[in-house]
Every structure is written in C-alpha cells, then in structure tokens.
C-alpha positions as YAML, in Angstrom:
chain: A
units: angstrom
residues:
- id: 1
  name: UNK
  ca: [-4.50, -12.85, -12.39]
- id: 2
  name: UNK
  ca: [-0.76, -12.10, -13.35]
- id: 3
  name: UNK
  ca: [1.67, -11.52, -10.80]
- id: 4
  name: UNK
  ca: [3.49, -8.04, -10.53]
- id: 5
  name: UNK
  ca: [6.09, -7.34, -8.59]
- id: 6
  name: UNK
  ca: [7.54, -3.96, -8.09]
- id: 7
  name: UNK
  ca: [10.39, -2.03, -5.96]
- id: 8
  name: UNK
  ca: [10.86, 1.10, -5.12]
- id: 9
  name: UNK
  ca: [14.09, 2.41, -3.77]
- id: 10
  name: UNK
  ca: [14.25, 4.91, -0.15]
- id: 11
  name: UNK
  ca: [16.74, 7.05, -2.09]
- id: 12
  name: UNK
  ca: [15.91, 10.50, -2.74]
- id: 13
  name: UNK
  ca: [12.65, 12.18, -2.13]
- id: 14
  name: UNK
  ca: [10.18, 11.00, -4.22]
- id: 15
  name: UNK
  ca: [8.86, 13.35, -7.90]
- id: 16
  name: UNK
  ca: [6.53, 13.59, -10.78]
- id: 17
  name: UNK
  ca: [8.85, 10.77, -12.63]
- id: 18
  name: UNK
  ca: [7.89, 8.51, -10.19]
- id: 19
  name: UNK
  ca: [4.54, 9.25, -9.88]
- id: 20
  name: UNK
  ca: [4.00, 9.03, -14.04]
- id: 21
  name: UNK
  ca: [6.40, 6.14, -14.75]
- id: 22
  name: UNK
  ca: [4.95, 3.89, -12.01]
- id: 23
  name: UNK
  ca: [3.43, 4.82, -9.21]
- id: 24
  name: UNK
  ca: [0.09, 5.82, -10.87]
- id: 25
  name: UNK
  ca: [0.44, 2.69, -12.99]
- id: 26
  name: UNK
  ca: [0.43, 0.50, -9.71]
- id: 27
  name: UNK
  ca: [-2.61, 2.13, -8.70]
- id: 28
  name: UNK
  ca: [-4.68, 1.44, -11.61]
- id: 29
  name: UNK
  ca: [-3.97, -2.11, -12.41]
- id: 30
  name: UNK
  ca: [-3.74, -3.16, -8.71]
- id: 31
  name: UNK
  ca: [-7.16, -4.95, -8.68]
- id: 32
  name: UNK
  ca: [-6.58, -6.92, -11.94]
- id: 33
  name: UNK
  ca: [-2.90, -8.28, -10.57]
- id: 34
  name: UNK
  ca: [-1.62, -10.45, -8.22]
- id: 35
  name: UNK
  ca: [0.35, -7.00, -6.98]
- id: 36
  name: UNK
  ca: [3.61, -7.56, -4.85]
- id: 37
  name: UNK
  ca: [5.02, -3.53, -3.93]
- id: 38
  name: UNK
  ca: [8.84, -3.94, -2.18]
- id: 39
  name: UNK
  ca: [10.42, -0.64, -0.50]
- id: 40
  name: UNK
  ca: [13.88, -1.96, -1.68]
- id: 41
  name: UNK
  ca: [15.66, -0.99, 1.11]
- id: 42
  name: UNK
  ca: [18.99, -3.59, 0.48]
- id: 43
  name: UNK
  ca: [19.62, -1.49, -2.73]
- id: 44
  name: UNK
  ca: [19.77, 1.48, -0.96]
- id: 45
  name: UNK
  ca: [23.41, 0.35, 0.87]
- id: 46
  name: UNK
  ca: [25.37, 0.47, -2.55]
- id: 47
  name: UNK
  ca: [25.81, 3.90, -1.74]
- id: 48
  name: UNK
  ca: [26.58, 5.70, 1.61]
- id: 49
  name: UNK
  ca: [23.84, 7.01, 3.29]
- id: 50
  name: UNK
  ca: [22.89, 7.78, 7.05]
- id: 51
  name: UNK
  ca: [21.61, 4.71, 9.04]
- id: 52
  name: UNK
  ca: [18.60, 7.37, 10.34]
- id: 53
  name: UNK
  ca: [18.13, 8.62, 7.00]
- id: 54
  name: UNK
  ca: [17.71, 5.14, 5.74]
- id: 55
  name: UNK
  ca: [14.88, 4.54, 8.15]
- id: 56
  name: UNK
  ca: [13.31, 7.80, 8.01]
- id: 57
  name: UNK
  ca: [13.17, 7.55, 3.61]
- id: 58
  name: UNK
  ca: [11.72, 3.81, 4.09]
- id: 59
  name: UNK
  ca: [9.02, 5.01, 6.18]
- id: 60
  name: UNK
  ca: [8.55, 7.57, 4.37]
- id: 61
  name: UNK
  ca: [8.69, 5.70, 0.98]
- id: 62
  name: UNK
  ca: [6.15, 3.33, 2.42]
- id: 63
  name: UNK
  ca: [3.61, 6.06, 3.19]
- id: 64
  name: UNK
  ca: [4.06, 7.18, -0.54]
- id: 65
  name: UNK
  ca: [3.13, 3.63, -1.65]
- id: 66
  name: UNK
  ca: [-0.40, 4.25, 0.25]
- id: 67
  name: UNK
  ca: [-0.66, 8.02, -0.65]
- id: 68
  name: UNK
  ca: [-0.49, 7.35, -4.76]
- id: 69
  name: UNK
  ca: [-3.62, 4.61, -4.31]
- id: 70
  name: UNK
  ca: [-2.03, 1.53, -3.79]
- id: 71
  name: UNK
  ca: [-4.39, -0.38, -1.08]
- id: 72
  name: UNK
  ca: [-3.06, -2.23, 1.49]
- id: 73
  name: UNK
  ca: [-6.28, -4.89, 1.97]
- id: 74
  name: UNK
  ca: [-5.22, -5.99, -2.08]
- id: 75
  name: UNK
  ca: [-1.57, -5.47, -2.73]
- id: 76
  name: UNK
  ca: [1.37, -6.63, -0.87]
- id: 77
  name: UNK
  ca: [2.92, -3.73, 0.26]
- id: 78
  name: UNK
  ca: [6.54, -4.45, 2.50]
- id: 79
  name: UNK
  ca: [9.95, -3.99, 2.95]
- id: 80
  name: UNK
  ca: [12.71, -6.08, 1.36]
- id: 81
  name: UNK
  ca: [14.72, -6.32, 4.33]
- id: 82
  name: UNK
  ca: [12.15, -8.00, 6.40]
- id: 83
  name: UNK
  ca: [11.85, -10.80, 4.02]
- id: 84
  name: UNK
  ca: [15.34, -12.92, 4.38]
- id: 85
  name: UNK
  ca: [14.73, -14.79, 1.17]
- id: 86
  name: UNK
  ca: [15.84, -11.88, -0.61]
- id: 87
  name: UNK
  ca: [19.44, -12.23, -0.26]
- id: 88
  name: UNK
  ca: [19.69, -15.82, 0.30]
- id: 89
  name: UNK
  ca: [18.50, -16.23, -3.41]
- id: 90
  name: UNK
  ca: [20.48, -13.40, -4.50]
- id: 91
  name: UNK
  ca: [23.61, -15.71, -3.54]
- id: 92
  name: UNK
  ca: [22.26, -18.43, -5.77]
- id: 93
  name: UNK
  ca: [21.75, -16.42, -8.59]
- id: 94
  name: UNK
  ca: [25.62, -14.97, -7.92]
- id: 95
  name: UNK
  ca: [26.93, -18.30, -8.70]
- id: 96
  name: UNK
  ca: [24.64, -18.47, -11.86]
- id: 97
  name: UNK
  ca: [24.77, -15.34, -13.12]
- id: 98
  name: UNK
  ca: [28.34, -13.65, -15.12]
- id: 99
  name: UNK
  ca: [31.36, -10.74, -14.75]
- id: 100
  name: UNK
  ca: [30.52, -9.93, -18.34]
- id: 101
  name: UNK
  ca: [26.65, -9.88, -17.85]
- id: 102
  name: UNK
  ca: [26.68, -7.47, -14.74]
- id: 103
  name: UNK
  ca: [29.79, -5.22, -16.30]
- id: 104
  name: UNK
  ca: [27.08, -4.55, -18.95]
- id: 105
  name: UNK
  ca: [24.78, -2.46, -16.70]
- id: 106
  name: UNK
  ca: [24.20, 0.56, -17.97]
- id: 107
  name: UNK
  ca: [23.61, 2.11, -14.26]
- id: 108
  name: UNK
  ca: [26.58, 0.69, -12.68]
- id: 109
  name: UNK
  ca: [28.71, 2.55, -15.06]
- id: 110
  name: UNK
  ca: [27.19, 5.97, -14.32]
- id: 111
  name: UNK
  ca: [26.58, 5.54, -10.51]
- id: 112
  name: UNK
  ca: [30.49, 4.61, -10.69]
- id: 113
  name: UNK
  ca: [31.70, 6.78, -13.16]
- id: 114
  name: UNK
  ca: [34.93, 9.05, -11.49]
- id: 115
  name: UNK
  ca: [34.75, 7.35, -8.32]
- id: 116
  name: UNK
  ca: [37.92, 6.11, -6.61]
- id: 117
  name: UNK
  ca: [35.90, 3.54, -4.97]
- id: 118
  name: UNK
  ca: [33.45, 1.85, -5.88]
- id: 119
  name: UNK
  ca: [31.48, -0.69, -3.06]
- id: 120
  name: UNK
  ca: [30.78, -4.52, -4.74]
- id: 121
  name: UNK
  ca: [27.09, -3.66, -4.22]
- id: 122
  name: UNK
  ca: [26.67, -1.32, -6.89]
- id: 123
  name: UNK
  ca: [27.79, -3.84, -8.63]
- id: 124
  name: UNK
  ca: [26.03, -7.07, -8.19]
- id: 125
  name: UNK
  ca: [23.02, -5.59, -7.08]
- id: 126
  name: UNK
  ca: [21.29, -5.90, -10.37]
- id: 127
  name: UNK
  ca: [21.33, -9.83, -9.27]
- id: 128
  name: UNK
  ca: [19.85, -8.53, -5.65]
- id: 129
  name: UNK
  ca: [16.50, -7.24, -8.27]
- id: 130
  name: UNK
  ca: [16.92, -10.49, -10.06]
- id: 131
  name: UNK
  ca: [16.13, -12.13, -6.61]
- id: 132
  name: UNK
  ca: [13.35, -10.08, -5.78]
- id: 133
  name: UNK
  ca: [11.94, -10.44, -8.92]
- id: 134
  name: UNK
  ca: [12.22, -14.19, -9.26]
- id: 135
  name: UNK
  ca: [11.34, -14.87, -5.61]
- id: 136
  name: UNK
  ca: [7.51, -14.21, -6.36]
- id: 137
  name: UNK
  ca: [7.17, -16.44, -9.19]
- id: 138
  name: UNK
  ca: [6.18, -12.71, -11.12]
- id: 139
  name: UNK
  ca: [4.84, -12.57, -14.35]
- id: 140
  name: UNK
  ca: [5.08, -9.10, -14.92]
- id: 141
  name: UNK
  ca: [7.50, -6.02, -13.74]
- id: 142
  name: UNK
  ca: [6.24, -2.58, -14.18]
- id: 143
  name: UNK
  ca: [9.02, -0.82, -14.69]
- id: 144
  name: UNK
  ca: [10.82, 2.38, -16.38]
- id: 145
  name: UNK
  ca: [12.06, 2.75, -19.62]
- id: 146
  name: UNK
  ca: [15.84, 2.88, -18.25]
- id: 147
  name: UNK
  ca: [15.16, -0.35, -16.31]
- id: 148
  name: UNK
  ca: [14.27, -2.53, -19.04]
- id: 149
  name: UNK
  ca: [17.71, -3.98, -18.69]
- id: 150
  name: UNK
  ca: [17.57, -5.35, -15.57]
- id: 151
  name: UNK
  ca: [14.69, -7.16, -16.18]
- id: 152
  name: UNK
  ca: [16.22, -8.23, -19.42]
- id: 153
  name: UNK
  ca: [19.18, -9.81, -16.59]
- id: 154
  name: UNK
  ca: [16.20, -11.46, -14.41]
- id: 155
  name: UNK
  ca: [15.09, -13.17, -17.39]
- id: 156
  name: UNK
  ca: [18.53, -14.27, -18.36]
- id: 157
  name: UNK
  ca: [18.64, -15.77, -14.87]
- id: 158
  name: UNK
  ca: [15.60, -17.76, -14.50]
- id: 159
  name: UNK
  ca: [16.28, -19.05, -18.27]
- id: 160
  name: UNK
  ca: [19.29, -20.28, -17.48]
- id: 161
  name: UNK
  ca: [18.99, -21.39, -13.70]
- id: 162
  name: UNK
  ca: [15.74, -23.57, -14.74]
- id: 163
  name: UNK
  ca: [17.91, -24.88, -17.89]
- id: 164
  name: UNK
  ca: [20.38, -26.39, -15.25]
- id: 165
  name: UNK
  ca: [18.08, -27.43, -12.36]
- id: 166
  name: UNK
  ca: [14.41, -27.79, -13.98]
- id: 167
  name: UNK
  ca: [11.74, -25.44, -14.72]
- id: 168
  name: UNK
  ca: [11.62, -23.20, -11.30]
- id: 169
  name: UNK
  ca: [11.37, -19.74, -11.67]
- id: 170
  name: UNK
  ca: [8.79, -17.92, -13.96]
- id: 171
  name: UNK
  ca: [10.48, -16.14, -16.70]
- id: 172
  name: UNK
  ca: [9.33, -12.13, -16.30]
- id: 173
  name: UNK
  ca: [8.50, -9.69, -18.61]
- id: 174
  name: UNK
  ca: [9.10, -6.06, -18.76]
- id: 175
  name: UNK
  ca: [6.00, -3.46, -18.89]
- id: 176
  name: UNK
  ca: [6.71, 0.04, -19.20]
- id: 177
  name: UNK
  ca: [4.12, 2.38, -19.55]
- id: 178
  name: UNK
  ca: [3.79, 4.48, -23.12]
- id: 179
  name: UNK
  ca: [2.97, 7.90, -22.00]
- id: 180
  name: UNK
  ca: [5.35, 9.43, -18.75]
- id: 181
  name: UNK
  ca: [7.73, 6.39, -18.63]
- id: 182
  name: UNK
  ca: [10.77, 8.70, -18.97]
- id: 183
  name: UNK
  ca: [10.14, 12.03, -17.77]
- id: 184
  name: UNK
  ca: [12.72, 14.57, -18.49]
- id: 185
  name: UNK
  ca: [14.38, 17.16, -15.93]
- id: 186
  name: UNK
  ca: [12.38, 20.58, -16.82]
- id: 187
  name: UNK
  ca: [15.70, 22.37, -16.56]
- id: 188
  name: UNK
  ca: [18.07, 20.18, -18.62]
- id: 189
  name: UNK
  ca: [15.37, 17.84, -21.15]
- id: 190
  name: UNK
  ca: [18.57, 15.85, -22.54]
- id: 191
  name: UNK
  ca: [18.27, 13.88, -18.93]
- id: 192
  name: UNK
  ca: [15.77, 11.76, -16.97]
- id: 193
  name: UNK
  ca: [14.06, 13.94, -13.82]
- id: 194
  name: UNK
  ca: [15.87, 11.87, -11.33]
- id: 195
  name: UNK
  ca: [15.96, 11.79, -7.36]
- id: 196
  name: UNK
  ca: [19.44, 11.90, -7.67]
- id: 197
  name: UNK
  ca: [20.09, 14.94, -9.99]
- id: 198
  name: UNK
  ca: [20.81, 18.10, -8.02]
- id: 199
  name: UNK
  ca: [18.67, 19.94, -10.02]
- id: 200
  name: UNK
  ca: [15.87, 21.31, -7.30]
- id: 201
  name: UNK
  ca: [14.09, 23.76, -10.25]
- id: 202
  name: UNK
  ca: [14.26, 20.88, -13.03]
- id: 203
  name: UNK
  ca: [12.15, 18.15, -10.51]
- id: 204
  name: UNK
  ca: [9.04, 18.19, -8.97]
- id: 205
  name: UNK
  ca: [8.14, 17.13, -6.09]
- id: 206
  name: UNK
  ca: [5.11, 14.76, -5.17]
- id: 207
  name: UNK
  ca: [4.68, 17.10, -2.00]
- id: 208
  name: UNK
  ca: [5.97, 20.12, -3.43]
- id: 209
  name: UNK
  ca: [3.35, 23.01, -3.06]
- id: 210
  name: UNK
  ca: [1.26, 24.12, -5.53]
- id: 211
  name: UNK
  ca: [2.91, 27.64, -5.88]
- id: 212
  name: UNK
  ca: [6.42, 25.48, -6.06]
- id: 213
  name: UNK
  ca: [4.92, 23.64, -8.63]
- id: 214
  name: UNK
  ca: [3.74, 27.07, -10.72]
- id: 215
  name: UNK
  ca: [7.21, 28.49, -10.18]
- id: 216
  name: UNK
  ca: [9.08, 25.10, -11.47]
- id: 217
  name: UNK
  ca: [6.80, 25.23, -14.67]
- id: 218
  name: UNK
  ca: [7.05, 28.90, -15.11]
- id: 219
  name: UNK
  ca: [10.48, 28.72, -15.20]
- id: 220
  name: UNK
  ca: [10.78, 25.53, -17.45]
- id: 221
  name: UNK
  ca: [13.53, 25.26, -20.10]
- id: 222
  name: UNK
  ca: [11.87, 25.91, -23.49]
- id: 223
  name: UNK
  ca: [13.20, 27.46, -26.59]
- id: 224
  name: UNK
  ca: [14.24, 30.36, -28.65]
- id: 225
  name: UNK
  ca: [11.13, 30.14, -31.17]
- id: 226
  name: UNK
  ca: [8.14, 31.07, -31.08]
- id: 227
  name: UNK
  ca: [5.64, 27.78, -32.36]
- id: 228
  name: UNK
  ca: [4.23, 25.25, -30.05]
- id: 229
  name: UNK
  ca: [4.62, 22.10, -32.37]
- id: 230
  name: UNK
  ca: [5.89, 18.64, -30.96]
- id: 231
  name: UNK
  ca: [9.21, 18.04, -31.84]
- id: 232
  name: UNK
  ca: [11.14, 15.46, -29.14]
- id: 233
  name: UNK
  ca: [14.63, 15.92, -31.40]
- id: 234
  name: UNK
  ca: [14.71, 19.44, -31.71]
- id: 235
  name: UNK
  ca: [12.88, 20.80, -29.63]
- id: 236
  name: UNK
  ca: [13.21, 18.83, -26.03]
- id: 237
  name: UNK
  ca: [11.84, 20.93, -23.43]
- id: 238
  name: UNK
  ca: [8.66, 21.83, -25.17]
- id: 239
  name: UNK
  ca: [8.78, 18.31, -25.94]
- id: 240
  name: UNK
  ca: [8.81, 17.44, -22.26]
- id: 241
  name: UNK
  ca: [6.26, 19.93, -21.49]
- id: 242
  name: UNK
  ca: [3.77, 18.63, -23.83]
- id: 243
  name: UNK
  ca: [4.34, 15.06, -22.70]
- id: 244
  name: UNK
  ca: [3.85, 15.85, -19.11]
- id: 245
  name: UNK
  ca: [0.32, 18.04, -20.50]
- id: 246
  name: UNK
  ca: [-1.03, 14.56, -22.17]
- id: 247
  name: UNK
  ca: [0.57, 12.07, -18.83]
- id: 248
  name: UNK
  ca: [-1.35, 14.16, -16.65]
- id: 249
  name: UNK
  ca: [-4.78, 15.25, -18.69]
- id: 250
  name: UNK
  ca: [-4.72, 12.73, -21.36]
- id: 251
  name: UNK
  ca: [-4.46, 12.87, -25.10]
- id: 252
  name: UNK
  ca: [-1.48, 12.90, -27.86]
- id: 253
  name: UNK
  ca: [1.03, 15.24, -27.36]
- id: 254
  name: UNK
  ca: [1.12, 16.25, -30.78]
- id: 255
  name: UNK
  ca: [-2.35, 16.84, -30.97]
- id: 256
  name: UNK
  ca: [-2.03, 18.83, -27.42]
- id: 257
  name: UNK
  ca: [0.32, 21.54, -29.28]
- id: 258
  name: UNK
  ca: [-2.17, 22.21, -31.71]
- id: 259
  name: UNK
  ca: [-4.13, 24.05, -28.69]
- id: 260
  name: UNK
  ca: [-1.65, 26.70, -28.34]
- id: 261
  name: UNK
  ca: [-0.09, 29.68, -29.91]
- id: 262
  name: UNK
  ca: [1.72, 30.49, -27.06]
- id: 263
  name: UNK
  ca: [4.52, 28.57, -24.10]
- id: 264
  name: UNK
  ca: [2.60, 31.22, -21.33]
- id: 265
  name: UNK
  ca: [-0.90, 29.48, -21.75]
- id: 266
  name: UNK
  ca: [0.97, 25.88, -22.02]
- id: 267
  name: UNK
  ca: [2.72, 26.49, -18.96]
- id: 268
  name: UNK
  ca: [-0.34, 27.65, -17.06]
- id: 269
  name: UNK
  ca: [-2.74, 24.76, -18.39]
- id: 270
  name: UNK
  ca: [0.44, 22.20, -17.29]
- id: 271
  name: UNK
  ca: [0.73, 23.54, -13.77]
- id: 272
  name: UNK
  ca: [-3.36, 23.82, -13.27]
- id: 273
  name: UNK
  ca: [-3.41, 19.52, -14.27]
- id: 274
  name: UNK
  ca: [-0.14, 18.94, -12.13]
- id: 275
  name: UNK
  ca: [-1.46, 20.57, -9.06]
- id: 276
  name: UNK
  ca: [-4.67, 19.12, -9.44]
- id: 277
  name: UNK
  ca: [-2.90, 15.71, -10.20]
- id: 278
  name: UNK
  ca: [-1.38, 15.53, -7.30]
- id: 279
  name: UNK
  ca: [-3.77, 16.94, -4.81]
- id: 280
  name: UNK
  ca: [-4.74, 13.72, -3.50]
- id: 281
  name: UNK
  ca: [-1.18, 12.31, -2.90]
- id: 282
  name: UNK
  ca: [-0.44, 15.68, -0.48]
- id: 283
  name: UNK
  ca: [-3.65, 15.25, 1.61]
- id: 284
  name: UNK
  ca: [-3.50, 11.15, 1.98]
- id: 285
  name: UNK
  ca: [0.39, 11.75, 2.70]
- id: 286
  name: UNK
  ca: [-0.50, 13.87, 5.54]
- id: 287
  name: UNK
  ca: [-3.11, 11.26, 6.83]
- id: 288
  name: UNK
  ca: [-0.64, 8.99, 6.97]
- id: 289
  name: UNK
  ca: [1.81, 10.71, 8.70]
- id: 290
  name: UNK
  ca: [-0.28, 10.92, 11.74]
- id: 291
  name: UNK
  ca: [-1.11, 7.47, 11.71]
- id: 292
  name: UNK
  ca: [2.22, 5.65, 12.28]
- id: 293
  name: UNK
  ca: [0.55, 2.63, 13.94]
- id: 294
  name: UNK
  ca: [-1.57, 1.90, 10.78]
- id: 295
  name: UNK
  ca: [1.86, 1.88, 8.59]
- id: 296
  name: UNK
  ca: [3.27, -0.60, 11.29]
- id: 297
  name: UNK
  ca: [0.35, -3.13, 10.48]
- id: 298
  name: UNK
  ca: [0.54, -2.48, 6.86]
- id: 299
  name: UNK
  ca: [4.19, -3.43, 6.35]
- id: 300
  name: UNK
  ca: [3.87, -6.32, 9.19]
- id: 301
  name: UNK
  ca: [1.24, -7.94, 7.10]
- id: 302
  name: UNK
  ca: [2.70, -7.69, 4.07]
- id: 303
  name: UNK
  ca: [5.81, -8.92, 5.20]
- id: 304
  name: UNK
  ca: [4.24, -11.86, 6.55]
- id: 305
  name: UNK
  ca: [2.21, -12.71, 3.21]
- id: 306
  name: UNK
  ca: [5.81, -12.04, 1.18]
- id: 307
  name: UNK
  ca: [7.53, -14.35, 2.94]
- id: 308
  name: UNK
  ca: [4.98, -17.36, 2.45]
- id: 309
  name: UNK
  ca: [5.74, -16.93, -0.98]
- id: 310
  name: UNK
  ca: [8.90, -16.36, -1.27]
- id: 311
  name: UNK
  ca: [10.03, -19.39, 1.08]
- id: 312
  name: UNK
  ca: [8.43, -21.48, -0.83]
- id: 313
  name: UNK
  ca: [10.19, -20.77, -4.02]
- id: 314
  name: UNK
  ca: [13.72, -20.04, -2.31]
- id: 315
  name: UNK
  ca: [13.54, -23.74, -0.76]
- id: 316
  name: UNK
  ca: [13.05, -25.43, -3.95]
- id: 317
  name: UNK
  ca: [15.66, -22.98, -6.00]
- id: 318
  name: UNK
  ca: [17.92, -23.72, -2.77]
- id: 319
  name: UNK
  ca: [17.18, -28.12, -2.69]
- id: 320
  name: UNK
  ca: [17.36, -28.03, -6.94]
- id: 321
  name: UNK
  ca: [21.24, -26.76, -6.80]
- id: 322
  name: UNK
  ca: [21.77, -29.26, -4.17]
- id: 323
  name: UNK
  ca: [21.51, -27.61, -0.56]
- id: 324
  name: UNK
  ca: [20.96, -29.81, 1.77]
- id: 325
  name: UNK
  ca: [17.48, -28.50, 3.20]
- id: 326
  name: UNK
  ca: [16.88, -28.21, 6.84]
- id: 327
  name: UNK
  ca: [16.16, -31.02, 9.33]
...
C-alpha cells in the first residue's frame, strides 16, 4: 500500500474546509494506505498562542481526527511533538534547503504581512513539514489546494539531499482532492474559509448546530440576479454554494444548478446535506469527549509506532551527512 502522511495543525477550531479538503478524504482511503495522521503541534509556535490553549486545541484536534472516521486500530494517529525525530531532521534539511527557496512561500508572506515582528518559525517552518513529511518514507500527501507548495519544497528536499548523500528519502507527491479542496468563506467567496479569518457567519463549524448551520447558509453571500447557473468568475458565492451542494451530496456543480430556479430552495437543500453531513462528527465528538483515557492510548500508541519509523530513517539521513551515530 502507499504511504500517506498527513498533519493537521491545533490552530483554530476546526470547519467545513477541513472536513471537505481532507478530513473526509483521510477517512475514505484509510484502509487502502499505509496512513500516518500528525496533530502538528511544533507548527503551531510560529505564532503566539496560550501554552493551555495549545494543549486544550491538540486534544481537541486529536478527538476530531477520530470523530471524521479515521480509526485508530489502522492509521497512525499522534502528535508531532512526541516524536523527537521531527526536529532533529528538520535541522538537516536547514542546512540543505535555501533563503531564496523558503522566501518563496506563499504563506509566510501573508501570515507576516504588516507585522513588526516576525518569529524565525514562520519562516523555516515549511522545512519543519518537509521533515515530517520525509521522516515516513511517504509516498503520498493529501493535501489542500493552497498547500501544494510545500510539498512542491519537500520534494525539492529529498531530490536534492539523496543527490548529495545517496538515495534516502522517498520523493512525495501532492494529492488534492477535485471537489471541496478549496472551500470559499460564505461571506466573502474571493477567500479560502479559513480557521484564521474572523469571519464567524462566512465559516462553519464541524460542531456548529444545525440551526447555526441554517442561519450561516441563509445568510450566504450570493448575488444581485436572479438565475442559478454555475459561474466560478462571475458569480463566486453561488459558485461556492453549488460546490459545497455537489462536495456534500455528490454530482457536478453545473449540472446541480440546473435543479433550481431559485437561491431559497438552494440554500435549504445545502443546509439539509450539511447538517446531515456532519451529524456523525457531532455525536462521535461527544463520545469522545467523555472518554479521555481512550484518547490517551490512542496517541500513546501511535506515537510509539511513529517513532519506529521515523528513527529509522532519521539515523541513516543523520550517518549519510556524516554524524557520528551513537555508541
């Protein structure tokens, strides 16, 4: 089987985005992968945030990595910071890896964009994903459409690293998903739904309510006219609407608008399949939540099976640049 790895972030509380672009994409192909699901906690420190929040959002993150179908008995479900190999590659791949290559990325320009200061993290933490990419030998890296270049940097990385020291490090490849992979805030369409965004109207939730999730959709950015056609240039919000119909029920978008004369029944039809969609994660999420000794053994175990793998390749990555290995 090929080998996936994946990382969420504890950043944020998690939303539909997530759930569409990846989350329900992990589910599925979980029993026909070698599946390897990090709570990237280390990324988390490039920006402030609360030691107790930072604990509280990885346990929490970790439950959601249960709740959307991701089984514990066949993926590898942990968190980055128990497995040390994570940042002792990440140094390696520093001294491999360029100033012009990691000024390129995209997201360190707009997570540093009118900042005085700006912590080195944000910076060379696109070599931290490298790492934990590269550390499991993966084959494959679900990811989102605004990630791509990352992974793009990962491959770079093992190209170049197994160039100088011998063929080491599988080279990855991107896979992002061709229906929900960039889902667009329902209040301004011309930007990704984000964790970040302080839009609370324009996101949904993965535990939001079902009568939050009726109000969000009711009250959905649109347009002036009156036609339900498919039109992602001109016409973005019903756009986004219609792409979220055919993530969540299935179908062409396109095809989708034909069904309706009017945004009212759209919006109705879109908040029934949401709702219904996401059912399941709200009543496993609560299961889990009363269970904390369960998550304990989850994330011990999979930190335990992540770091027999990721040893391995970190000592002969370490012993090819010429580290003298341990006694």
């Amino acid at each position: 089987m090929p080998r996936v790895l994946s990382g969420v972030q504890p950043s944020g509380e998690p939303h539909l985005g997530n759930y569409l672009g990846a989350f329900r994409q992990w589910s599925a192909n979980q029993h026909e992968r070698d599946a390897f699901h990090c709570i990237v906690d280390l990324h988390a420190l490039t920006l402030e945030i609360d030691p107790a929040e930072l604990r509280r959002r990885t346990i929490d993150t970790a439950i959601t990595l249960i709740a959307v179908g991701l089984d514990p008995e066949v993926a590898t479900i942990f968190v980055q910071s128990h497995v040390p190999e994570h940042p002792r590659l990440t140094w390696l791949l520093e001294c491999t890896a360029t100033m012009g290559e990691l000024s390129r990325m995209t997201q360190f320009k707009d997570k540093g964009r009118g900042q005085e200061s700006v912590r080195v993290g944000l910076f060379t933490y696109p070599v931290l994903m490298a790492a934990d990419i590269l550390l499991y030998q993966a084959d494959l890296v679900p990811v989102g459409d605004d990630q791509r270049q990352h992974v793009e940097l990962a491959r770079d990385l093992a190209i170049r690293y197994n160039h100088h020291y011998g063929e080491l490090f599988t080279v990855p490849a991107a896979e992002v998903p061709k229906v929900g992979a960039r889902v667009m805030d329902l209040q301004h369409p011309e930007r990704k739904m984000s964790k970040s965004e302080d839009s609370p109207l324009g996101t949904i939730g993965l535990l939001d309510p079902p009568e939050e999730i009726e109000r969000k959709i009711r009250r959905a950015v649109t347009d002036t006219e009156n036609d339900v056609v498919y039109d992602p240039k001109e016409r973005r919000g019903l756009a986004n609407l219609l792409d979220l119909l055919a993530a969540a029920v299935g179908g062409d978008p396109a095809e989708l608008a034909t069904r309706y004369t009017r945004y009212g029944d759209l919006k109705r039809d879109l908040s029934e399949a949401l709702i219904e969609l996401l059912r399941p994660v709200r009543e496993r999420t609560a299961e889990l939540q009363a269970d904390r000794g369960l998550l304990d053994r989850v994330l011990a175990a999979g930190a335990e099976k992540a770091h027999s793998v990721a040893a391995g390749t970190y000592a002969q990555a370490a012993e090819a640049i010429g580290l003298l290995p341990p006694g």
